[in-house]
C-alpha positions in Angstrom: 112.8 30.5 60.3 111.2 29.0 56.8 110.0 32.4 56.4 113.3 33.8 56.8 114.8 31.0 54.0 112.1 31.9 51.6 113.0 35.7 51.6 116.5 34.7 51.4 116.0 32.5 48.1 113.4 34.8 46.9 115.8 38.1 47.4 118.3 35.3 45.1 116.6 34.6 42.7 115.0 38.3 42.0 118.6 39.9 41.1 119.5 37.1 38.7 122.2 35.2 40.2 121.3 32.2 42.3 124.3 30.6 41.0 126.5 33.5 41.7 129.4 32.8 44.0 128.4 35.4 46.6 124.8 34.6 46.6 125.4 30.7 47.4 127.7 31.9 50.6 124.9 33.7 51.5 122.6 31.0 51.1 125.0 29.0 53.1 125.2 31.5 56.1 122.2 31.7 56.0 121.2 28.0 56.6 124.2 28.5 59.4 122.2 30.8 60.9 118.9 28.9 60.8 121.0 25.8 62.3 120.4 24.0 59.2 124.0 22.2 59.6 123.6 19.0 56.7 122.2 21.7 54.7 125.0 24.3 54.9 127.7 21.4 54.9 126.8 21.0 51.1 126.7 24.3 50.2 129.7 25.2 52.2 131.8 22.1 50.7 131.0 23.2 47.4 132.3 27.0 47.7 135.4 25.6 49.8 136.4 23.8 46.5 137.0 26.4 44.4 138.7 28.3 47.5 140.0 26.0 49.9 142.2 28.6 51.9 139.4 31.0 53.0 139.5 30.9 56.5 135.7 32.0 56.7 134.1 29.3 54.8 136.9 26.3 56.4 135.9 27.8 60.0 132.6 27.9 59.2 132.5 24.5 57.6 134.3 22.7 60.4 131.6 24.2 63.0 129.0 22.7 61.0 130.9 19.2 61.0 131.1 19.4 64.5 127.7 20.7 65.0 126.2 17.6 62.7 128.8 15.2 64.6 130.6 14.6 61.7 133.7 14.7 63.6 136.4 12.7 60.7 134.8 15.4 58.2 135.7 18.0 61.0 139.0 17.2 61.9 139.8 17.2 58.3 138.7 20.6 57.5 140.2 21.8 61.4 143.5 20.5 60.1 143.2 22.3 57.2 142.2 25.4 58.8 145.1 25.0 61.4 147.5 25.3 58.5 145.9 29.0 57.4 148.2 31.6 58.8 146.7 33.5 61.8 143.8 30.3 62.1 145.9 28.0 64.4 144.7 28.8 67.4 140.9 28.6 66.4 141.6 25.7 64.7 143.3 23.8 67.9 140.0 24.9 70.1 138.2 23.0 67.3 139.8 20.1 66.6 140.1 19.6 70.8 136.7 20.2 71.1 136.2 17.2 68.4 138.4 14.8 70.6 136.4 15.7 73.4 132.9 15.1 71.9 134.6 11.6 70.6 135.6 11.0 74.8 139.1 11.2 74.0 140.3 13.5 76.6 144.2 13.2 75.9 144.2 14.9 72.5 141.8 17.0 73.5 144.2 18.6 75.9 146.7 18.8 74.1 145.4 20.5 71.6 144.2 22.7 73.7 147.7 23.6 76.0 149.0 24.1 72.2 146.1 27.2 72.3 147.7 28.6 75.4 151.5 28.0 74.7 151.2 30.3 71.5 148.7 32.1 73.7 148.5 32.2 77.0 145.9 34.8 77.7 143.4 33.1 75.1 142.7 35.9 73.0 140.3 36.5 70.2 139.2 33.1 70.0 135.9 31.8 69.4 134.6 31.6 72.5 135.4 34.1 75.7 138.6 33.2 77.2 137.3 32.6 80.8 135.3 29.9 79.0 137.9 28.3 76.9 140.2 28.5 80.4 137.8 26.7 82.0 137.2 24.1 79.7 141.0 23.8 80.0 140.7 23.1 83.6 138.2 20.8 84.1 140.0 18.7 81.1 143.3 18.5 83.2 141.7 17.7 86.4 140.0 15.2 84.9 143.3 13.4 83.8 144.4 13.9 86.8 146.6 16.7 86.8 144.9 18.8 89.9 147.7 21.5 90.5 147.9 22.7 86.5 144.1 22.7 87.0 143.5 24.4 90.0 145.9 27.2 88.1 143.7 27.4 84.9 140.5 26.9 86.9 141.3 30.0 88.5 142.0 32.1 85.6 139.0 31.0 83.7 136.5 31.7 86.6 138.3 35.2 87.3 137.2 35.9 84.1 133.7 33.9 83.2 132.5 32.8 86.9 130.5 29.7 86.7 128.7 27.2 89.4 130.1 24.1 87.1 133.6 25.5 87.1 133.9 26.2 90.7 132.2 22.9 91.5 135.8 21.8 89.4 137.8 24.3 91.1 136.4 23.0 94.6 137.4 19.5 93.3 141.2 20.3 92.2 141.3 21.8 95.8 140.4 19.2 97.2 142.7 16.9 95.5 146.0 19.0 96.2 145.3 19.2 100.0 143.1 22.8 100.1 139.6 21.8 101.9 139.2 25.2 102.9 139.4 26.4 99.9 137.7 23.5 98.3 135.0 24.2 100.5 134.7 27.9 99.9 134.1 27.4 96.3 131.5 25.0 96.7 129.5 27.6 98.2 130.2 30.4 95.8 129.0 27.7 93.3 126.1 26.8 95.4 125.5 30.7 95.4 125.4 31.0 92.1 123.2 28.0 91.8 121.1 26.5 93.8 120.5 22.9 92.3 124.0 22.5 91.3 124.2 18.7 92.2 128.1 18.2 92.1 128.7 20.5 94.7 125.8 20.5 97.0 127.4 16.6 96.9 130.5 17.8 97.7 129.4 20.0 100.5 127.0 16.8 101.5 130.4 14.9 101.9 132.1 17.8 104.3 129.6 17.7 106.1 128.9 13.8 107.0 132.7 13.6 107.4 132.1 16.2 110.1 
């Protein structure tokens, strides 16, 4: 990855313009790619001054926020991405993501349901929309709302199956009376790993109740 830098800044500084416009973003991509995120943050802030409504460098900033745990930073450049037309929706995945790194699982949500209100199938986001569905899910069962998140769960891992979501899935069936079905997708998660702990536990529980 140094190697990689050094080409970049050499390739820079050989056509004459390190303090081009166009060759600073792609000195900042670049330390994007090499997950060089305190690095990029300067860079990036600096080219977002002079063009604060390009969604390319305000997306890309606010990833590198969130990457580097800056998370007041992030929701500040989220916000301001939210506000770019045709950005809402990545913007909302972002600044709920944010909440929920910062354990705040309320606004996380709802910044997430605002994603599938103006969206429902979770298209061309940032992330695959079984994914994002998922992450949906286990946020609403974990505020207790089991029968919205049995609902998403599903979707999601129709999409993107995953032992961690249907360890969730098995749980919201389980809370909304299904222990068949709770207990069939503790297998399929089982199935698709091994080890998984929450719902080899779960299956552990069945079982001793029997």
């Amino acid at each position: 990855t140094g190697a990689y830098l050094d080409v970049v800044a050499y390739l820079l500084q050989a056509n004459g313009f390190p303090d081009d416009e166009a060759a600073l973003r792609a000195w900042a991509f670049s330390l994007l790619h090499l997950k060089r995120w305190t690095a990029a943050i300067t860079k990036l802030e600096n080219l977002a001054k002079s063009d604060p409504s390009d969604p390319e460098l305000v997306f890309s900033l606010t990833a590198a926020r969130i990457r580097a745990r800056q998370y007041e930073a992030a929701l500040v450049s989220a916000r301001r991405l939210r506000e770019i037309t045709g950005f809402a929706d990545k913007a909302d995945v972002m600044i709920g993501t944010i909440h929920h790194d910062l354990g705040n699982r309320r606004l996380a949500l709802e910044a997430w349901e605002n994603v599938l209100t103006r969206n429902p199938e979770a298209a061309d986001l940032q992330i695959p929309a079984g994914e994002f569905l998922t992450r949906v899910g286990v946020e609403m069962l974990a505020l207790g709302k089991s029968r919205q998140a049995v609902q998403v769960l599903e979707r999601g891992i129709a999409e993107h199956p995953t032992a961690n979501g249907l360890a969730s899935l098995g749980k919201a069936y389980a809370e909304t009376g299904r222990a068949a079905d709770a207990v069939a997708a503790w297998k399929r998660a089982v199935k698709l790993e091994p080890l998984n702990s929450v719902a080899r536990g779960e299956l552990a529980n069945v079982a001793g109740d029997g």
